[in-house]
N, C-alpha and C positions, 0 to 999 in steps of 0.2 A: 528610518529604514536605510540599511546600509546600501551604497551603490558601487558600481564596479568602477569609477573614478574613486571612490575612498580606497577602495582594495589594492589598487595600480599605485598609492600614495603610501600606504602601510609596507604593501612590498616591497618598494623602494627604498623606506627610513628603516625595515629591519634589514634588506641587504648592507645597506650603508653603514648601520647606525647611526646616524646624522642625518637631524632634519633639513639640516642647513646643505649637506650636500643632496639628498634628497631633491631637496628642490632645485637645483645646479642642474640634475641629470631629465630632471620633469621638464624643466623651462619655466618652474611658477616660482612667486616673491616666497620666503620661508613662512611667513603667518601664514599663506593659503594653504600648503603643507602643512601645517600645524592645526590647522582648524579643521582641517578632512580628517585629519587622525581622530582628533575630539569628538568629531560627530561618529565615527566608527567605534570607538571606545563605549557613546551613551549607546548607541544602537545595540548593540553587544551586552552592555552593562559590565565590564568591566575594564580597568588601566590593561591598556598593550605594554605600554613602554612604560619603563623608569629612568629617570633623570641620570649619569655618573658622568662627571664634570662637564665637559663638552659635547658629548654625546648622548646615546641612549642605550638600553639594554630591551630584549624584548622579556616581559611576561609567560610566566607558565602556560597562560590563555594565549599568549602571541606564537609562543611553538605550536600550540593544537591548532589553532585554526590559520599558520602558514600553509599546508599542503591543501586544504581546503581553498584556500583564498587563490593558489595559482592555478588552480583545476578549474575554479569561476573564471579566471581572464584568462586563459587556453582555452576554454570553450569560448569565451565572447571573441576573440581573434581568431580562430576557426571560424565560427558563424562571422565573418567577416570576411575574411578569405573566400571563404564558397560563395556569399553575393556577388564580388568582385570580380571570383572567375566566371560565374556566369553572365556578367557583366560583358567579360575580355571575351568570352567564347559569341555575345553576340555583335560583337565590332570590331574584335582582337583580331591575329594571325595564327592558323591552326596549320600547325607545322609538325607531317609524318616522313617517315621514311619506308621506300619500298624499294624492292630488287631490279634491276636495269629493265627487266621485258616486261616490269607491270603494267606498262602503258599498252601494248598487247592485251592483257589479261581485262585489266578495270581502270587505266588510272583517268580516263575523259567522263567514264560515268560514275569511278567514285566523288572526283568534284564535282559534278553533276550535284551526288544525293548529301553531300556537304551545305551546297550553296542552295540547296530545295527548304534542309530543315533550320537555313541561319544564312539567309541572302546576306546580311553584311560583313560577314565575316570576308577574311586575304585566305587566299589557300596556297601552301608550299609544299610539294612531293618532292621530298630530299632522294637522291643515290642515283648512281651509274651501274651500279653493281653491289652484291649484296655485305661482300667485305667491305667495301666504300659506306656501306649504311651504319656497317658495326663499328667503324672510327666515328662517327657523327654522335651516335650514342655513346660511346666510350667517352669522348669529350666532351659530352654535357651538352650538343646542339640541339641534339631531340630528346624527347620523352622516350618516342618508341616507334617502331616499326615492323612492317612484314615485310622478311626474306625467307629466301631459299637456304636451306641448314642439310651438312649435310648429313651431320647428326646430331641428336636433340641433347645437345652439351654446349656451355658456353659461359666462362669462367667468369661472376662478378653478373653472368646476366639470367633475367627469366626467359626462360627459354617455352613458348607452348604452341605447340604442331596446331593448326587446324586443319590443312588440307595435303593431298601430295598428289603429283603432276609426274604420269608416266613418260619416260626416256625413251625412245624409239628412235629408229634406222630409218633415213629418208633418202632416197635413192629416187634419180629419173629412170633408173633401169628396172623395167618390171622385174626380170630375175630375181635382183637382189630383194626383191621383197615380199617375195610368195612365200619365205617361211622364217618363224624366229633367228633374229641370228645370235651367233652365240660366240664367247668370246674369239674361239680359234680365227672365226673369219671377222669378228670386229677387229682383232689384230691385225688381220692384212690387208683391211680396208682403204682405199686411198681418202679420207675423211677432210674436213674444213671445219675448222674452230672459230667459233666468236668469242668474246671477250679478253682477247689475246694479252692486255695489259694482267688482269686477274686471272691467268693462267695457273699458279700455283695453289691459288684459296678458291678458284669457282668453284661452287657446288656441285654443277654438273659432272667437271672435271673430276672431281674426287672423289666423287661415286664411278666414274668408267674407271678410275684409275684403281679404284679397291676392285674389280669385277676383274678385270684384267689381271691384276697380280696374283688374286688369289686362283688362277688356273695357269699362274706361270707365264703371262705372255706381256709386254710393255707396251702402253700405249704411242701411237705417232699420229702424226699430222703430215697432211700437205699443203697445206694452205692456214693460215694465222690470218684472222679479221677480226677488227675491233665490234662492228655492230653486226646482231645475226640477221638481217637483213638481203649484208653483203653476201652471207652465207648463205641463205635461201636462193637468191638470185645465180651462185655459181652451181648450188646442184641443179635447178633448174635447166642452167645450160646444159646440165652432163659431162662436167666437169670433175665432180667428186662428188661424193656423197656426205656424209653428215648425221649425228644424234644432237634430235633438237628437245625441249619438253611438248607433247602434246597440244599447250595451250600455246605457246608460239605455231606449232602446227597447222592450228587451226586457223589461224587468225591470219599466216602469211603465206600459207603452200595457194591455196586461191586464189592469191594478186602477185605473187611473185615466179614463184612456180609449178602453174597448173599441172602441169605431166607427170610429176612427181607424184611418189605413194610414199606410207612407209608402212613399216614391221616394228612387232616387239622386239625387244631383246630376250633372250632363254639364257639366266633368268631373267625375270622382269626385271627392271630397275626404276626407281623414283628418287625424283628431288621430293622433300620434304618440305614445304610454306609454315614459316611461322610466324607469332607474334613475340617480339623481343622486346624486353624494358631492362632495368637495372633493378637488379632483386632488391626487394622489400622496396622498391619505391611508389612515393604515393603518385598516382597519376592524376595529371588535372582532368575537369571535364572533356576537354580540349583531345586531349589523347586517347580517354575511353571511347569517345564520340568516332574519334577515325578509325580505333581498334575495331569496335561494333562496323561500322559501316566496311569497312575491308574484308574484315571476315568472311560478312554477309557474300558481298560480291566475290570474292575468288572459290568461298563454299560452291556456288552456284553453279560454275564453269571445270570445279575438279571434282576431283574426289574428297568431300570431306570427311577429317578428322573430329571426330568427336569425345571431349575427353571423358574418361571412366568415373 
């Protein structure tokens, strides 16, 4: 009965042709290479190989049953792989990437429901911001991540929406917030921006900044802050106003600045949440596990996306 150590032996002496190097590349003496072949030859019931001077030649029967034979060890080192990561997924490090304000949204109860279904597992939430996530993937640090996109394109990567987080006008001034506003008076807004280092690629930004151009008006600022915290806290005072997404909204207009309301935008506007990997990649457990589990939780809290 042939075994997948004769098969790993045979595919090595017709790569090589040489059993002697064969066994150089295995780590075994050459007779043990030589005897695995033997026993795969009776198994089989016929010569793989013929003798020409130093080397060897494969058989008729050695070219049919080469693509056979590496389909057999691709599948046994696949079935090997997948123990291993389940293995790593329950004592390894499960490392995602999410957008700056996911900590806002879900990032204390997604490790929560990480460490609920795999207590021993490390957990790492990579990113500042959601172009800061898309270097981390472009460089091979992570498998995958959920960001804000602010549209559903991304060269080299899988791009799939699951959810989107309404943009709105947050002002301590009731006035400013009785009715949609709309680009004319988002233009002459006195406003306060967070993210101020990813100014040119924030999501947010790029969507006020399509909304604005396409009725003719340019976007400004008065104030540049790095964390939107710092932002909440200066409209709060009544200082300037501000478009935050929703689910920041929620989570800091209550502890930062209660007086404050907001308003939609006319028209509406959304960040879009997706899940990004690198197309056609295979994902480990590891990654489907946080894809699934993120989902779930920002599904909850927005508006999900459902795909067709």
């Amino acid at each position: 009965m042939l075994s997948l150590h004769q098969l790993r032996c045979f595919l090595t002496v017709y790569e090589h042709g040489s059993l002697t190097a064969a066994a150089e590349e295995l780590g075994y003496a050459q007779p043990s290479v030589s005897e695995q072949v033997r026993a795969l030859e009776k198994s089989v019931g016929t010569p793989l190989f013929t003798r020409v001077g130093r080397g060897v030649v494969p058989t008729a029967a050695a070219e049919e049953m080469r693509p056979h034979a590496e389909r057999a060890v691709g599948a046994a080192e696949e079935a090997r792989r997948a123990a291993q990561d389940v293995t790593a997924l329950e004592t390894g490090t499960v490392r995602f990437g999410m957008f700056g304000t996911a900590r806002l949204y879900a990032g204390a109860s997604l490790v929560a429901d990480v460490l609920q279904r795999h207590p021993g597992v490390r957990v790492e939430l990579v990113g500042q911001n959601s172009t800061d996530v898309q270097e981390h993937l472009r460089r091979g640090r992570i498998e995958a991540a959920m960001i804000a996109v602010p549209a559903v394109a991304s060269e080299g990567m899988s791009v799939t929406p699951v959810a989107r987080d309404e943009l709105v006008y947050v002002s301590s001034d009731p006035e400013r917030v009785t009715t949609p506003v709309t680009a004319a008076r988002l233009a002459r807004a006195s406003l306060v921006m967070s993210e101020t280092t990813w100014r040119a690629t924030d999501s947010t930004r790029i969507v006020l900044r399509q909304m604005l151009h396409e009725t003719g008006y340019n976007p400004t600022t008065r104030i540049e802050v790095e964390d939107v915290e710092t932002a909440v806290e200066l409209v709060g005072m009544g200082l300037v106003d501000s478009i935050l997404p929703r689910g920041v909204v929620d989570a800091l207009l209550p502890r930062l600045a209660p007086n404050a309301g907001w308003v939609s935008l006319r028209p509406r506007q959304y960040d879009s949440l997706a899940i990004v990997h690198r197309a056609n990649a295979t994902l480990s457990p590891a990654a489907r596990l946080m894809i699934e589990l993120a989902t779930k939780r920002i599904q909850a809290i927005t508006e999900p996306i459902h795909p067709r």
